[in-house]
py3Dmol code that shows the C-alpha trace and the ligand (Angstrom):
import py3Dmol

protein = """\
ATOM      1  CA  UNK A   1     -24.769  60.318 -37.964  1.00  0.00           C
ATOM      2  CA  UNK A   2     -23.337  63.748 -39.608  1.00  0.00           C
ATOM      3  CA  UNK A   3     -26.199  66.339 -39.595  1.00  0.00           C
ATOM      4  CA  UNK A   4     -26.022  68.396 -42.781  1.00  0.00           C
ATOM      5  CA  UNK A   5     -25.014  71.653 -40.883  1.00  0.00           C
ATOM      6  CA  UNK A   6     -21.657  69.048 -40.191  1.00  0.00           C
ATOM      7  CA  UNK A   7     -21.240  68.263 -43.288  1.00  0.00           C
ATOM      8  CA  UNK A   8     -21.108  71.687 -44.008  1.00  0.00           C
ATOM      9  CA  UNK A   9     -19.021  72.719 -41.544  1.00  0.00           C
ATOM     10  CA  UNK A  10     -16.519  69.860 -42.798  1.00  0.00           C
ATOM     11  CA  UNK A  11     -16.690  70.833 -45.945  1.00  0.00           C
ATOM     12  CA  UNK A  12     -17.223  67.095 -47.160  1.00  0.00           C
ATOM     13  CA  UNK A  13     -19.644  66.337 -50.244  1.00  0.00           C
ATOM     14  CA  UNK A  14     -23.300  67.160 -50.543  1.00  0.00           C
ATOM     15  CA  UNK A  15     -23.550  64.942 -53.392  1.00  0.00           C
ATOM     16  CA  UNK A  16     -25.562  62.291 -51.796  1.00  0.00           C
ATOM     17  CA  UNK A  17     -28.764  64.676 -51.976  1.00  0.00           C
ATOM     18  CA  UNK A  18     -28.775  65.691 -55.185  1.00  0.00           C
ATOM     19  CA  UNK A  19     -29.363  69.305 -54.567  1.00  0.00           C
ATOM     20  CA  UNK A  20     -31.110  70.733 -57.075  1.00  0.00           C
ATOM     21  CA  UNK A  21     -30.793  75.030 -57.374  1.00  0.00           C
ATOM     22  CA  UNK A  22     -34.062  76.637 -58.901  1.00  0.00           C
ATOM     23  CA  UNK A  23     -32.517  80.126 -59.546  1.00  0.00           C
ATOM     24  CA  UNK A  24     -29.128  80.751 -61.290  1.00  0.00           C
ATOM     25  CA  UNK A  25     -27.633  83.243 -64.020  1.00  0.00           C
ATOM     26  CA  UNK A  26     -25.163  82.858 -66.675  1.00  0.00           C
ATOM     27  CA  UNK A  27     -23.879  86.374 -66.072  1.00  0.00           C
ATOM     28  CA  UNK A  28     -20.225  88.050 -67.557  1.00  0.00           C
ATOM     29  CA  UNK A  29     -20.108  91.024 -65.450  1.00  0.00           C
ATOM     30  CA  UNK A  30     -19.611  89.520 -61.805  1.00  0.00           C
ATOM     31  CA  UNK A  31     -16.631  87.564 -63.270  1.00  0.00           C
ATOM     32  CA  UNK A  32     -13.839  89.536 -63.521  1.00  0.00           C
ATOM     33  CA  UNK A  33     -11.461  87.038 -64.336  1.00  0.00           C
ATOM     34  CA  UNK A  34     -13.211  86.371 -67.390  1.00  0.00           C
ATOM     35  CA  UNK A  35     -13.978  83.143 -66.935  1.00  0.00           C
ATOM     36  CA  UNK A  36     -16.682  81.651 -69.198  1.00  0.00           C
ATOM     37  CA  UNK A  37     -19.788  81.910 -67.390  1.00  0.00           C
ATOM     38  CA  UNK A  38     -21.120  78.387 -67.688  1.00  0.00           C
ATOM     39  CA  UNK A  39     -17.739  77.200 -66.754  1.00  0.00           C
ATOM     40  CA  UNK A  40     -17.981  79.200 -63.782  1.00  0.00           C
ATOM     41  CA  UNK A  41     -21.399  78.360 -62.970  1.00  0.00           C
ATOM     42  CA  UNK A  42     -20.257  74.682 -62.981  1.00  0.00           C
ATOM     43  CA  UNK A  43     -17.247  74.905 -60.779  1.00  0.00           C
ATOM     44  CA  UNK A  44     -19.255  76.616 -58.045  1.00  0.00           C
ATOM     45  CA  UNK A  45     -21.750  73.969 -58.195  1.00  0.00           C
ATOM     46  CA  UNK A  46     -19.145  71.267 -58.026  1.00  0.00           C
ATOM     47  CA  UNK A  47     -17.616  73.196 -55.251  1.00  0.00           C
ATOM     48  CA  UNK A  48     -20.530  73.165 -52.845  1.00  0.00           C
ATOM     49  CA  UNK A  49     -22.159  69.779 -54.082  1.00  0.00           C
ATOM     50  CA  UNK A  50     -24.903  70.953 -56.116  1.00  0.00           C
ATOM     51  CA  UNK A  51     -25.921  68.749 -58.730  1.00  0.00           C
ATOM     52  CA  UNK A  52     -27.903  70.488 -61.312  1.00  0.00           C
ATOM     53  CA  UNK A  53     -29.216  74.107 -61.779  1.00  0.00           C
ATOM     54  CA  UNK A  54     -31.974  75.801 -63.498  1.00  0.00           C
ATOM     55  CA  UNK A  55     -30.172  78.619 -64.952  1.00  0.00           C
ATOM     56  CA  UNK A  56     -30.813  82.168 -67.196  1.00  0.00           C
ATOM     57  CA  UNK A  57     -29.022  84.055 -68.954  1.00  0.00           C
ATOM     58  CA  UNK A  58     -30.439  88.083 -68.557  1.00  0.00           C
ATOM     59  CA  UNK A  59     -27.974  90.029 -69.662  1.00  0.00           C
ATOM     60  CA  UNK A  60     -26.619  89.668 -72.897  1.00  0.00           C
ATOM     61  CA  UNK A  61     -26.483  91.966 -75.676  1.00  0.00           C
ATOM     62  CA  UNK A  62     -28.659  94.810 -74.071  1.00  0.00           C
ATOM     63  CA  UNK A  63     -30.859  92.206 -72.537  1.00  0.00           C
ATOM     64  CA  UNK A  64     -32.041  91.034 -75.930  1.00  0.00           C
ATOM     65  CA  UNK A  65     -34.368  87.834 -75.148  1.00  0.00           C
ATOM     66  CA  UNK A  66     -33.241  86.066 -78.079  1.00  0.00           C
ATOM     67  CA  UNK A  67     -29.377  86.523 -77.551  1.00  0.00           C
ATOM     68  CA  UNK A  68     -29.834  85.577 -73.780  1.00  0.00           C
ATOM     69  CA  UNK A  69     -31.640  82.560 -74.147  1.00  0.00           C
ATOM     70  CA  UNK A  70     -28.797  81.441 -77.138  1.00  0.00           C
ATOM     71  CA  UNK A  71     -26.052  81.433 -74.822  1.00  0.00           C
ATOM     72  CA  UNK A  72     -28.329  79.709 -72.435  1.00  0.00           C
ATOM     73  CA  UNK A  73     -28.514  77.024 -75.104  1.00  0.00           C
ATOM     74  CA  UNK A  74     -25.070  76.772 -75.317  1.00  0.00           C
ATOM     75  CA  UNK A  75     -24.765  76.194 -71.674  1.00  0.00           C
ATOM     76  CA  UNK A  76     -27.048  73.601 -71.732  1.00  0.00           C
ATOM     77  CA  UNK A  77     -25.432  71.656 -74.758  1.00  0.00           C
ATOM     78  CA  UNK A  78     -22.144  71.599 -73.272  1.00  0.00           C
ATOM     79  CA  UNK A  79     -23.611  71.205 -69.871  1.00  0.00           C
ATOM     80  CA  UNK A  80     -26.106  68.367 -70.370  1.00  0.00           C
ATOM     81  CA  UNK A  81     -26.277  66.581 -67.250  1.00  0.00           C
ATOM     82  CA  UNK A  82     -26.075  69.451 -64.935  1.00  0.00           C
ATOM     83  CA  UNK A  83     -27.659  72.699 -66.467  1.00  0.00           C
ATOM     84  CA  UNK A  84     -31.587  73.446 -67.468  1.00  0.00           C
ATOM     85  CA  UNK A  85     -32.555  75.954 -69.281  1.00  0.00           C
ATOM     86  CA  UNK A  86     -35.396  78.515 -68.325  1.00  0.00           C
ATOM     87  CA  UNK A  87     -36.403  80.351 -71.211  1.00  0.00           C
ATOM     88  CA  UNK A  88     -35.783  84.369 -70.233  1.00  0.00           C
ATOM     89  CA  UNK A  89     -38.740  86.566 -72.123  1.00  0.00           C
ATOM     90  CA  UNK A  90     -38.778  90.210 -72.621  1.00  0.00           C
ATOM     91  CA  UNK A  91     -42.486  91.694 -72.840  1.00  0.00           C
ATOM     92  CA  UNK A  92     -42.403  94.377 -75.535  1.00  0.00           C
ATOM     93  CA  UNK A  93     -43.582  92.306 -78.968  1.00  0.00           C
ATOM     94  CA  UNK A  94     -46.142  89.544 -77.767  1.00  0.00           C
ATOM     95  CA  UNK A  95     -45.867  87.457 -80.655  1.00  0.00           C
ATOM     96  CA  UNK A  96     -41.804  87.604 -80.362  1.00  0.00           C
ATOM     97  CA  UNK A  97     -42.498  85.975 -77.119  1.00  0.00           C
ATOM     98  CA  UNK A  98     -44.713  82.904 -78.025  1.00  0.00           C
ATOM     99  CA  UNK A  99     -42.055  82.173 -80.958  1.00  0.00           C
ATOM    100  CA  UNK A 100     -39.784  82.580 -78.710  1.00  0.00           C
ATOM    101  CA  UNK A 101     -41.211  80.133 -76.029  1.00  0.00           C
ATOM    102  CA  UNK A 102     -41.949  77.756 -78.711  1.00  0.00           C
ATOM    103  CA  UNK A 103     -38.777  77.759 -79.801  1.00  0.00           C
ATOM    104  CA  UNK A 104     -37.147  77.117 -76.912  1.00  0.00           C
ATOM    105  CA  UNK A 105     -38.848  74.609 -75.201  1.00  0.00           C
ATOM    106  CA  UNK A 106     -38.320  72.495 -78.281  1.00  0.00           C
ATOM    107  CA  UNK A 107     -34.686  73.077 -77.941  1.00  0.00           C
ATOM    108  CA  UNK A 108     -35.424  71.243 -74.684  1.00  0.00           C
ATOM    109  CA  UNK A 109     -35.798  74.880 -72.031  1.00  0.00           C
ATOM    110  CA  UNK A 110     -37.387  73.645 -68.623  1.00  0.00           C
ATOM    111  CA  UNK A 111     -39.111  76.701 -67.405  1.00  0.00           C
ATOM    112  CA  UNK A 112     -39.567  80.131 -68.201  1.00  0.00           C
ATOM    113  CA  UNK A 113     -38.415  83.092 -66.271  1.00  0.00           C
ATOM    114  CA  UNK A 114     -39.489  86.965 -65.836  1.00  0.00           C
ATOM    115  CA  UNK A 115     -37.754  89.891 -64.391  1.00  0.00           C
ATOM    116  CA  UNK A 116     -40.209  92.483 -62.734  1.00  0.00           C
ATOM    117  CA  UNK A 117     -36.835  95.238 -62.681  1.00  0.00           C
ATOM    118  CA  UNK A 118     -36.873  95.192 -66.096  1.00  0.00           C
ATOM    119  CA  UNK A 119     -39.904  97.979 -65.958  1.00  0.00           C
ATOM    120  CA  UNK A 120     -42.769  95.226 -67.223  1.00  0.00           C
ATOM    121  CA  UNK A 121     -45.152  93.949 -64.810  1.00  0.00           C
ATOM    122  CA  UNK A 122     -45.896  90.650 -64.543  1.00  0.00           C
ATOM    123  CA  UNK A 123     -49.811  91.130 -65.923  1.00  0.00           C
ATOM    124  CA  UNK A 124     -48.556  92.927 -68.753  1.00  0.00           C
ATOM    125  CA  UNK A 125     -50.487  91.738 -71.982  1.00  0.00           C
ATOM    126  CA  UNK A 126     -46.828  90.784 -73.918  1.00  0.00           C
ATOM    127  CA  UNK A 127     -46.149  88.604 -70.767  1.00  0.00           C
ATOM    128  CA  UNK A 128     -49.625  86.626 -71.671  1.00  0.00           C
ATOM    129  CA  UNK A 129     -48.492  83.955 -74.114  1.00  0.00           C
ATOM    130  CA  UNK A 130     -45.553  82.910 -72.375  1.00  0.00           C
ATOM    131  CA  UNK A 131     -47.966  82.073 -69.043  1.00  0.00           C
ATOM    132  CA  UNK A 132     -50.576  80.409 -71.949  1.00  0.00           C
ATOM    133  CA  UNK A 133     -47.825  77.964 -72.787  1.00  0.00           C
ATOM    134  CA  UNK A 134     -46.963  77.845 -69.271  1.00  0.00           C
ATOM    135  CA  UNK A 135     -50.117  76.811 -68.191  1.00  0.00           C
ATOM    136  CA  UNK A 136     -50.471  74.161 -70.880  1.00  0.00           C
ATOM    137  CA  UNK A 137     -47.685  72.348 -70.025  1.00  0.00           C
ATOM    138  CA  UNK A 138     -47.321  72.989 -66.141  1.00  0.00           C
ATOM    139  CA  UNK A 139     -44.251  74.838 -66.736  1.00  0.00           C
ATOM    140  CA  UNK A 140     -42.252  76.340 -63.602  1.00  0.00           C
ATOM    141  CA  UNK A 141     -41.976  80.660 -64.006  1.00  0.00           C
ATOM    142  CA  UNK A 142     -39.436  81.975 -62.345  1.00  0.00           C
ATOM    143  CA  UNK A 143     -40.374  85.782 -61.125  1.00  0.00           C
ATOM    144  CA  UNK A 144     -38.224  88.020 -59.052  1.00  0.00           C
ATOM    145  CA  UNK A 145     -40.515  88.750 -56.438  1.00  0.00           C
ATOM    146  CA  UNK A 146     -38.422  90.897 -54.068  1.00  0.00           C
ATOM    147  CA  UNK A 147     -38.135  95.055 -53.633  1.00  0.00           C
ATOM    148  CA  UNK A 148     -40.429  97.840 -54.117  1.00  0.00           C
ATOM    149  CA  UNK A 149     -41.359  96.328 -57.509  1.00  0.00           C
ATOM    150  CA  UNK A 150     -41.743  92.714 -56.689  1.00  0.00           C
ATOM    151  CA  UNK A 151     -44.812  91.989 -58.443  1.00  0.00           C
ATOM    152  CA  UNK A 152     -46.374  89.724 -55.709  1.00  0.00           C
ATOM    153  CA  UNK A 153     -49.772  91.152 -55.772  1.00  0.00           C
ATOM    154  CA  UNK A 154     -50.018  90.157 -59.118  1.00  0.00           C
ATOM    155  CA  UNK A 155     -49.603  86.642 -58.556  1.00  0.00           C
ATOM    156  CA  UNK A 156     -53.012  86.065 -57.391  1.00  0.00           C
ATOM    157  CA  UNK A 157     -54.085  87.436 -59.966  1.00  0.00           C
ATOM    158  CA  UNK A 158     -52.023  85.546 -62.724  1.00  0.00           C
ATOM    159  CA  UNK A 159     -52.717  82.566 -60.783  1.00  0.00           C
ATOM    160  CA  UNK A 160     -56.816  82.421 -61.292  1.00  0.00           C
ATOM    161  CA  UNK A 161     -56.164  82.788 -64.968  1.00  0.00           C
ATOM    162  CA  UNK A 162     -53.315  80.047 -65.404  1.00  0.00           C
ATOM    163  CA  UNK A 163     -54.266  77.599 -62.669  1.00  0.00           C
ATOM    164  CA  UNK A 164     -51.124  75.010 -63.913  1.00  0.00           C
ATOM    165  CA  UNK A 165     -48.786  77.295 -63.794  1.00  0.00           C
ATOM    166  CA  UNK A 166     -46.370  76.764 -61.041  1.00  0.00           C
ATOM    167  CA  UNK A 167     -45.178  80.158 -59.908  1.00  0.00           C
ATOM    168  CA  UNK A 168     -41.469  80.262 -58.561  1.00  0.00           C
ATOM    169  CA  UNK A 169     -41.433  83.090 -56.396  1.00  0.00           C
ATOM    170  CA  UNK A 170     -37.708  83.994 -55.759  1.00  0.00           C
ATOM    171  CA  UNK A 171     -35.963  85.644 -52.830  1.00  0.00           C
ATOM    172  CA  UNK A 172     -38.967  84.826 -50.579  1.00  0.00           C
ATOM    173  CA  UNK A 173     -36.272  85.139 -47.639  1.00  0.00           C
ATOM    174  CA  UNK A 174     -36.020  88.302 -48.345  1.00  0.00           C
ATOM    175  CA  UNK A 175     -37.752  91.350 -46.232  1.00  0.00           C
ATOM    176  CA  UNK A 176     -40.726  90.671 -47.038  1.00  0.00           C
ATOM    177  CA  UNK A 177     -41.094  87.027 -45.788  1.00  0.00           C
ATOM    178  CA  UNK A 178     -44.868  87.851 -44.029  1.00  0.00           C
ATOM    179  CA  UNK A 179     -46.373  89.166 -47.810  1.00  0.00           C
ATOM    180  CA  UNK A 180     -44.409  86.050 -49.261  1.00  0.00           C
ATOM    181  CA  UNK A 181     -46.031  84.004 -46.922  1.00  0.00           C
ATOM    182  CA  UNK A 182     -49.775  85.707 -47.785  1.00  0.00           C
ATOM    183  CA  UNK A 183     -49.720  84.746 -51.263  1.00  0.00           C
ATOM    184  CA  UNK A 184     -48.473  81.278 -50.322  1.00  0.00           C
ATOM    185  CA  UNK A 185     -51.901  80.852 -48.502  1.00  0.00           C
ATOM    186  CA  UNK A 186     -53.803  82.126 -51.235  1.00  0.00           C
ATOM    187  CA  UNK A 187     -52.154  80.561 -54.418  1.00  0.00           C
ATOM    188  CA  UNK A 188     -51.491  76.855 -54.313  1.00  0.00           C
ATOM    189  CA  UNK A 189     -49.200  76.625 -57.200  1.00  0.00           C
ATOM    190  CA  UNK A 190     -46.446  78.628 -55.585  1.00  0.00           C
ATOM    191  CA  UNK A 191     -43.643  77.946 -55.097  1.00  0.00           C
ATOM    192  CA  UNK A 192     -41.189  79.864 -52.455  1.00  0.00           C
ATOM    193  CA  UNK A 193     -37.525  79.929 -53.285  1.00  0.00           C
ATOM    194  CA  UNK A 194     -34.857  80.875 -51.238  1.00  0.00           C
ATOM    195  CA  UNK A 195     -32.100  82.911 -52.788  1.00  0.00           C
ATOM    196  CA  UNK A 196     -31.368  86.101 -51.368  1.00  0.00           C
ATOM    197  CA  UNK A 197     -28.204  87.882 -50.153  1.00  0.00           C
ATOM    198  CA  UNK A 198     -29.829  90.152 -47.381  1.00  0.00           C
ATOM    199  CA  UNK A 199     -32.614  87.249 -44.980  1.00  0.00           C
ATOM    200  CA  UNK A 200     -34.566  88.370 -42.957  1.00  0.00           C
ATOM    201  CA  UNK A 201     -33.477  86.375 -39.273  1.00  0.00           C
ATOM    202  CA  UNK A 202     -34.946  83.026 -39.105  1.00  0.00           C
ATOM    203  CA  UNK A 203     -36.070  83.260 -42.932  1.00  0.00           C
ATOM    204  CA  UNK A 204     -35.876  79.858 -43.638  1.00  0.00           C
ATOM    205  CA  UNK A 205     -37.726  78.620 -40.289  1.00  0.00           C
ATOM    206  CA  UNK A 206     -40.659  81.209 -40.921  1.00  0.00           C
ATOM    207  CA  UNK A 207     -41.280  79.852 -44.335  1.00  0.00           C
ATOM    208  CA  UNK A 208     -41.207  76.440 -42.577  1.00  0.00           C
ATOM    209  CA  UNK A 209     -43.651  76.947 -40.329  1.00  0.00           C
ATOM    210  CA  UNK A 210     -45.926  78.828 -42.165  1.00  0.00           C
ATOM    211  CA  UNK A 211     -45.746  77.873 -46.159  1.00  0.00           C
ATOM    212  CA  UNK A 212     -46.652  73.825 -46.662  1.00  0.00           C
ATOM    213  CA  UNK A 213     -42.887  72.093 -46.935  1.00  0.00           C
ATOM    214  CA  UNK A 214     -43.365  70.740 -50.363  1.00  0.00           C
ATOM    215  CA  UNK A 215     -43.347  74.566 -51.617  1.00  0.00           C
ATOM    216  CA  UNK A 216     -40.296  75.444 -50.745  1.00  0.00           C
ATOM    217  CA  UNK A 217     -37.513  75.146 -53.086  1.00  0.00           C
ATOM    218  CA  UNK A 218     -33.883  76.168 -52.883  1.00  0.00           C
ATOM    219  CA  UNK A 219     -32.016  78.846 -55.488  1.00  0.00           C
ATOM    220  CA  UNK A 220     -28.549  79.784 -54.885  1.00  0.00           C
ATOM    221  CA  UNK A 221     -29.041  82.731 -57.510  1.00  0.00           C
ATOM    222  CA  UNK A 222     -25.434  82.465 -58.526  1.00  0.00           C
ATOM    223  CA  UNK A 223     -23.939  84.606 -60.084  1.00  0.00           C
ATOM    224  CA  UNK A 224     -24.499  87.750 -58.842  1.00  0.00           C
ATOM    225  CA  UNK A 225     -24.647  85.720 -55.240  1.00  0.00           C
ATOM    226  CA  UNK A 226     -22.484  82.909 -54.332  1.00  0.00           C
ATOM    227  CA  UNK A 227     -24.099  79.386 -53.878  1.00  0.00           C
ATOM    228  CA  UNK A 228     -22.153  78.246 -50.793  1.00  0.00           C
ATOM    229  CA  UNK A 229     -23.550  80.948 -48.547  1.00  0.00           C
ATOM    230  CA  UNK A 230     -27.284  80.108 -49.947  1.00  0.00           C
ATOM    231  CA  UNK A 231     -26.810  76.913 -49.018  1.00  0.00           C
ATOM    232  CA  UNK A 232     -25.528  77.519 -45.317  1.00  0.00           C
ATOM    233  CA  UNK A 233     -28.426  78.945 -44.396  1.00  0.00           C
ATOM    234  CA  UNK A 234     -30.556  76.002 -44.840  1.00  0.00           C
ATOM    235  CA  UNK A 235     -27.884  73.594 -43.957  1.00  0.00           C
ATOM    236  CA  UNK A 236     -28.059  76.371 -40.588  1.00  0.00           C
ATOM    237  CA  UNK A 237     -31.811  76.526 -40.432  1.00  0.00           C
ATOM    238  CA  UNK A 238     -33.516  74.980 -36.975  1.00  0.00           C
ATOM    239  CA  UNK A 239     -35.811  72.243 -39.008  1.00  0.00           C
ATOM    240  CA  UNK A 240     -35.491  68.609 -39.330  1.00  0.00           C
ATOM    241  CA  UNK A 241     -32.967  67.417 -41.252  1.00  0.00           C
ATOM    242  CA  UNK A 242     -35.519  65.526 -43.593  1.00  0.00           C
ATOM    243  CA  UNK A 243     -37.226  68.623 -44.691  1.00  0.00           C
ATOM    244  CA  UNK A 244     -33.737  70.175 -45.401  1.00  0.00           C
ATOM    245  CA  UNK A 245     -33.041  67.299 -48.089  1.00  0.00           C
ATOM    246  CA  UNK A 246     -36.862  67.896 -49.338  1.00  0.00           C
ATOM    247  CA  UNK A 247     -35.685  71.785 -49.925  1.00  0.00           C
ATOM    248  CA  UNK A 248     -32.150  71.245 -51.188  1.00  0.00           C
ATOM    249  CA  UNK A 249     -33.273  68.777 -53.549  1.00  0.00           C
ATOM    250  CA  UNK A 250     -36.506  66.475 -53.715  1.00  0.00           C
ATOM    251  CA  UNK A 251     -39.143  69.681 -54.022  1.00  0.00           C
ATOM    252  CA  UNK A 252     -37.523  70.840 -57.445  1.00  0.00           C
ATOM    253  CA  UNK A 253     -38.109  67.695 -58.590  1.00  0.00           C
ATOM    254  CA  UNK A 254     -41.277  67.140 -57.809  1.00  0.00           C
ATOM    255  CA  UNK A 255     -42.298  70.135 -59.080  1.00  0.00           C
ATOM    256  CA  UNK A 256     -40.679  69.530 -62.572  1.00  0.00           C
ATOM    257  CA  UNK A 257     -41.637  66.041 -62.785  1.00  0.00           C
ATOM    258  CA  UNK A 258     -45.066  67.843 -63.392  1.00  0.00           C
ATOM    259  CA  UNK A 259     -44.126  69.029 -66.699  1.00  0.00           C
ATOM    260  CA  UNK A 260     -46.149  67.688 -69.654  1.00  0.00           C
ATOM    261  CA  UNK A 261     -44.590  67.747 -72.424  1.00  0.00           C
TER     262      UNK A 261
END
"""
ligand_1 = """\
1
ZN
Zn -31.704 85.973 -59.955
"""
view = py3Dmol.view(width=600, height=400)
view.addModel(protein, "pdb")
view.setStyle({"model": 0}, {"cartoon": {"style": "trace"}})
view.addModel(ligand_1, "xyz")
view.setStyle({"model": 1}, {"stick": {}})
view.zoomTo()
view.show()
């Protein structure tokens, strides 16, 4: 049989698994060619077998929630069988942000997603009725959770008052795998996700052996970082090969097939 580090190495098709990518951007900067970036997004999946993504868009017009999360729905439209939608908030008018939500997950948005660099943390009182809806409805949120700012401590916190939520806590093989790995033991509903472009060594395997298998999901965070090297280093990792397919693709699932709608 072909391992999946083989496969990898061969280049041949991932397809069979179904990979499913928890963290990606629709992002014009990083593509100096110009290319559209949902048309990019796609041809990078396609090129290292990934079949759907859970993508948002941060940065356009001055990071303007309402402008992102249009050309998000654009994406997704044109895009239906391969793109999700997380809604992308921005803290400063609370009621902008429930409408907003709202709005959005009727358009058919998956999840919801938060940026700690954008100065806001993530217990900041405009933040509140995006994690209300979240918590209705068992939504995923998506929070950078890496740097000096990461915003982990606050999860703990956010999680006692929105039990259903299902925190997403990206770059968790970053430097600070151990504190990752502390608020995995005290928060049930989250989630670790992969994407980083600096791991600390044996990222991957620590999460494995510490962090409960069916919380670990994988992000490829492309664009600004490209998906094929995200997905070497679990194709790389030293774990069983079953437990590679239930990161690369059948943990995302679960955790959105909790969704109520
Ligand atoms: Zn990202």
């Amino acid at each position: 049989m072909t391992t999946l580090l083989e496969k990898g190495r061969l280049g041949e098709s991932l397809a069979e698994y179904e990979v499913f990518d928890m963290h990606a951007h629709l992002m014009t900067g990083p593509v100096p060619w110009r290319e559209d970036p949902a048309d990019h997004l796609v041809r990078a999946m396609d090129q290292s077998g990934v079949k759907t993504s859970l993508v948002s868009s941060l940065a356009r017009a001055g990071f303007r929630m309402e402008a992102c999360n249009d050309l998000m729905y654009e994406a997704m439209r044109r895009y239906p069988d391969r793109l999700l939608g997380y809604v992308y908030v921005w803290p400063g008018d609370a009621n902008a942000v429930r409408a907003e939500v709202e709005r959005r997950l009727a358009q058919g948005f998956t999840g919801i997603k938060m940026l700690v660099l954008m100065g806001y943390d993530y217990v900041y009182p405009g933040y509140a009725p995006a994690f209300e809806i979240a918590n209705e409805r068992r939504l995923p949120v998506l929070l950078h959770a890496y740097g000096g700012q990461a915003g982990l401590d606050d999860v703990p916190v956010l999680a006692d008052r929105y039990p259903d939520v299902n925190f997403v806590l990206a770059h968790a093989g970053a430097q600070q795998v151990e504190h990752h790995i502390r608020i995995a033991d005290q928060v049930e509903h989250a989630y670790m996700e992969l994407c980083t472009s600096m791991a600390t060594y044996r990222a991957v395997e620590t999460l494995f052996e510490n962090v409960p298998l069916e919380r670990i999901v994988w992000g490829a965070d492309d664009l600004p970082l490209n998906m094929s090297h995200q997905l070497g280093k679990v194709l790389g990792a030293q774990i069983p090969e079953e437990a590679k397919v239930q990161i690369l693709s059948g943990n995302a699932r679960r955790l959105l097939s909790q969704i109520r709608t």
